[in-house]
N, C-alpha and C positions, 0 to 999 in steps of 0.2 A: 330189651336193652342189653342183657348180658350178651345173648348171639351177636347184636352187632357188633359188642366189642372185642368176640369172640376173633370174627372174620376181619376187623380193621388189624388185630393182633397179626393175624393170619397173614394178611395182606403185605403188611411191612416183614415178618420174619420169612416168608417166604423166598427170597433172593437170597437170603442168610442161607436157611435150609438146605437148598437147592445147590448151595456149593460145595466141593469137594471138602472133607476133613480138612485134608491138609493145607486146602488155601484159606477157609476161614478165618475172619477176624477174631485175634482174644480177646473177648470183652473182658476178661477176667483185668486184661492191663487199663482198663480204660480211665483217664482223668478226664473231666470234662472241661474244654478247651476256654478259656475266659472270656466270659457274654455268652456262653452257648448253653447253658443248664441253670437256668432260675429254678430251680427246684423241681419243676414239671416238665420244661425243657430237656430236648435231650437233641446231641449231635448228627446234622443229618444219617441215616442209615443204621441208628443203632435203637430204633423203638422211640423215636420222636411223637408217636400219635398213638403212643400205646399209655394208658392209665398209671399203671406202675412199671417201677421199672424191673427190667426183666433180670434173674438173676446174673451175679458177675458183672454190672454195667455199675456199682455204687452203690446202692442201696443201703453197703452196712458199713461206711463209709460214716465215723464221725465226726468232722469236718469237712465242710466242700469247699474243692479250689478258688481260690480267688477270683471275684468275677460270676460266681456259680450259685449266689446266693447268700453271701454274706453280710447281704444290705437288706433282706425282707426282714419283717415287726416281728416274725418269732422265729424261732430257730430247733431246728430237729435235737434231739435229745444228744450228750453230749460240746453241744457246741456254744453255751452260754444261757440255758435255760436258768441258772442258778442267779442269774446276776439281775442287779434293780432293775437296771436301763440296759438293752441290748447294743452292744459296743459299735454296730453299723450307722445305726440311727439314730441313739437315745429314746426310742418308745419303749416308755413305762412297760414292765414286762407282767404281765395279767395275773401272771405266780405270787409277786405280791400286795397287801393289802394296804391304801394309803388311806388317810381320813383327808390329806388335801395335796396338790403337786401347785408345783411353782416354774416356769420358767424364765430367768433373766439373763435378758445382754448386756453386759460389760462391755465397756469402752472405757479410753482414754480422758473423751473430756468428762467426764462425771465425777473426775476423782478431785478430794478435796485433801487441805492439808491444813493445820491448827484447830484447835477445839472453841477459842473463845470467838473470834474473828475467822473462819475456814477462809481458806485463798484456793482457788480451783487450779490446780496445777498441770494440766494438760497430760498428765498420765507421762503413759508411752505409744507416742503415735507410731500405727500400725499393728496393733497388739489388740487383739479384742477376744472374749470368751462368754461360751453361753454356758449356763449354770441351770440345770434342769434339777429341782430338790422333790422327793417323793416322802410327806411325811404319817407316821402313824402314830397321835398322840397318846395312845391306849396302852402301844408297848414304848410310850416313850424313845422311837426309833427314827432317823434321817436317813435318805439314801440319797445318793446322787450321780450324778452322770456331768461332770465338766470337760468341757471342749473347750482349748486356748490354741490359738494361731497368732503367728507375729510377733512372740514373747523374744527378745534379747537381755543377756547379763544372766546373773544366776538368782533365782530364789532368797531373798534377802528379808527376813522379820524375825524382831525378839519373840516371837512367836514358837512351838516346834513347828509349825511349817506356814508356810507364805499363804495359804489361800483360804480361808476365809467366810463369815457371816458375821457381821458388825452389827450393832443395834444405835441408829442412828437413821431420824428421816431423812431425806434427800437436800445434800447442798451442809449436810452436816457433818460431824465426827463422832465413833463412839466406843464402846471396847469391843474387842473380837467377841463374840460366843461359843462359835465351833470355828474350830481347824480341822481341815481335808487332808488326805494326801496329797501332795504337788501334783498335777498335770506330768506325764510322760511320755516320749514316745521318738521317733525317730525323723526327723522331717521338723517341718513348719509346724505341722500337725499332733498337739501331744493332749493323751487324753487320763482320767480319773474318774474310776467307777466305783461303788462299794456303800459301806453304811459307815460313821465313825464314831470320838466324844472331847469333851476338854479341849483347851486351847494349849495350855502349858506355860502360857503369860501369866505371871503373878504378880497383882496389884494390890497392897494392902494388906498382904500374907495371904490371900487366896487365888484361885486361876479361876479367870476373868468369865470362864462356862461354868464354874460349881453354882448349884441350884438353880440354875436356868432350865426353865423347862420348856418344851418345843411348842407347848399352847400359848404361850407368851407370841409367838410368830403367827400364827392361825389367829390369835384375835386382833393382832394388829400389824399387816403385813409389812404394810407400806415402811413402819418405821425399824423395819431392817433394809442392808443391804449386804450382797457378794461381793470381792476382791479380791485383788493377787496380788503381789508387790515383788518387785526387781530392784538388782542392785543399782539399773540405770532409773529406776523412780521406784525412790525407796518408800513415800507417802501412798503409791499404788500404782501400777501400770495398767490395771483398768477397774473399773464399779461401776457396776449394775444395782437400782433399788429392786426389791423385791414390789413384784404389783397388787 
C-alpha cells in the first residue's frame, strides 16, 4: 500500500519536478481557490491524489479559505475546535460532554402574548430561528448554537438580552430562565454560540433564572420554550417549544 502511494505521489509531482527552478510553481503562496480544497481536495496540479499534502501547499495553515472546508462536522486544530457547536453547521462538537441536546424551530406563529387569556400574535413574519441547546446537568452547564434569519428592528426585552428559554408549555406564557447572547452577524444571517447564566429580569426581588436548575428542562422538556423578541414584536418575533 505504502509503494503505491509511493508512485501515485510520484506520478503527480513528476511534471512539477521535471520543470526548470525557475519556472516552478510557489506552493509556498498557495490559497485554495473556493470549492476546490474540502480538506482532502487539492487544486488540479498541485498533489490533488496525494494523501497529505505536500509541504508549502497549507498544511500549517490555521484556518482554510472560505469554500475550503469551513462547513465539515469538525475542524482542524485552531479553527473552532474549542467551541459547543461548530459555527458552519451547528453539529455538537464531540470535545464536549452533554447529558441531553435539544433542537427547536422558531417561527412567527407560535408566539403568544398575555398570561391569563395568551392571544397568538403572529410574531414577525419572515423571521425564524433554530435554537440547538447541548446540556450537562452534572456540571450544571448550557451551550448553544442559535441561528436567526429575517429578524428586523432591534433587540427589544426588560430582559439583559432578547433571546431567551421561557418555562411555559406550548400556546402559553411564562418567565424567561436563561438569557443568550443576541444573534449577530452581518447579512440576513446572524448567529450565537457559547455556554451562559441568569436572565437579569427581576421579579419579586429576584431574577427570574436564580435557583433554576437545567434538570427541571431534561424532566420536562415540552414545558419549556426558545424566543427572541423585536422592537417591531415586542411579545416575540419567533418561539419554538422545546420537544
Amino acid at each position: 500500500m505504502k509503494a503505491s502511494i509511493s508512485l501515485c505521489a510520484l506520478a503527480v509531482l513528476a511534471p512539477v519536478l521535471a520543470t526548470p527552478l525557475g519556472k516552478r510553481q510557489d506552493f509556498s503562496k498557495i490559497d485554495y481557490p473556493p470549492g476546490t480544497g474540502v480538506l482532502h481536495e487539492y487544486p488540479p496540479g498541485t498533489g490533488e491524489n496525494l494523501h497529505e499534502y505536500p509541504p508549502g501547499t497549507g498544511e500549517n495553515l490555521h484556518e482554510y479559505p472560505p469554500g475550503t472546508g469551513e462547513n465539515l462536522h469538525e475542524y482542524p486544530p485552531g479553527t473552532g475546535e474549542n467551541l459547543p457547536f461548530y459555527p458552519g453547521t451547528g453539529a455538537p462538537n464531540p470535545n464536549f460532554k452533554f447529558t441531553s441536546t435539544y433542537q427547536i424551530h422558531a417561527t412567527p406563529d407560535q408566539v403568544v402574548n398575555g398570561t391569563t387569556n395568551p392571544v397568538f400574535t403572529g410574531g414577525l413574519p419572515g423571521a425564524e430561528a433554530i435554537y440547538t441547546f447541548g446540556i450537562d446537568v452534572n456540571n450544571e452547564s448550557i451551550c448553544y448554537f442559535i441561528k436567526l434569519t429575517g429578524f428586523r428592528g432591534e433587540y427589544q426585552s426588560p430582559a439583559k438580552t432578547a433571546t431567551h428559554v421561557h418555562e411555559a408549555a406550548k400556546g402559553r406564557n411564562g418567565p424567561p430562565r436563561l438569557a443568550f447572547p443576541n444573534p449577530s452577524g452581518d447579512g440576513d444571517v446572524r448567529l450565537s454560540v457559547g455556554c451562559p447564566f441568569t436572565t437579569g429580569l427581576i421579579v419579586n426581588g429576584a431574577d427570574t433564572g436564580a435557583g433554576f436548575k437545567l434538570a427541571q428542562i431534561e424532566a420536562n422538556p415540552s414545558g419549556f420554550f426558545a424566543d427572541l423578541h423585536s422592537s417591531l414584536a415586542v411579545p416575540g418575533a419567533v418561539r419554538g417549544q422545546f420537544p
